[in-house]
N, C-alpha and C positions, 0 to 999 in steps of 0.2 A: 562282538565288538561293536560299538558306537560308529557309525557314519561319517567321516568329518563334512563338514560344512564347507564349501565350496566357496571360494573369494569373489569379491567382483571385480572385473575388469576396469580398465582407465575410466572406459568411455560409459559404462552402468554407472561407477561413482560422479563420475561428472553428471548425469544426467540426473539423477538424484537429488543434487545438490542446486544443480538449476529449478527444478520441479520446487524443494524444498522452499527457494527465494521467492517464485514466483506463486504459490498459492500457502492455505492455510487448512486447518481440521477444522471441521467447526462440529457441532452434533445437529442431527434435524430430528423427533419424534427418535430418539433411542438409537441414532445412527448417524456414522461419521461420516462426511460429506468433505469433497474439496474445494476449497473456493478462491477465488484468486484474491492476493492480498489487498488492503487498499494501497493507493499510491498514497507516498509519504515524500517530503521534502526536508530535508535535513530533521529529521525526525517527528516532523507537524504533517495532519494531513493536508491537503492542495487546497483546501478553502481556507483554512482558520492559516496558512503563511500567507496568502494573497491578502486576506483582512488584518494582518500583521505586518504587513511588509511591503506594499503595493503606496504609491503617491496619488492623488485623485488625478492628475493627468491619464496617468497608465489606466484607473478604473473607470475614466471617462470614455477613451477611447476602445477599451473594451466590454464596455456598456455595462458595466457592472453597478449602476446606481446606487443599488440598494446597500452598497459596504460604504460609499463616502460620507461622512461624516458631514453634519450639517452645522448652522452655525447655535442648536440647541443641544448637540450633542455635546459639544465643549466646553 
């Protein structure tokens, strides 16, 4: 007779499913590797929403120069 397969418990599936959120597979040389995911903001990553979304006050005071827009860029 076959083995049955054993469940997991509350706290193995939650733990799973946090792991699963918080990283990614990726392959390196023929092997899978874990890595953590990028952070995302409403589905954009955290640079390309602040260059989307951000007013040049906010990226003055956060020194971010190089994303304000100049008066050749428009």
């Amino acid at each position: 007779m076959k083995k049955w397969k054993r469940k997991r418990t509350a706290a193995e599936k939650w733990a799973r499913r946090e792991r699963k959120k918080k990283y990614m597979m990726i392959f390196v040389n023929g092997k899978q590797k874990r890595v953590l995911r990028p952070e995302l903001i409403e589905g954009l990553p955290v640079d390309e929403f602040i260059a989307r979304n951000a007013d040049p006050i906010w990226l003055h005071q956060n020194e971010l120069w190089e994303l304000m827009m100049t008066e050749d860029d428009t």
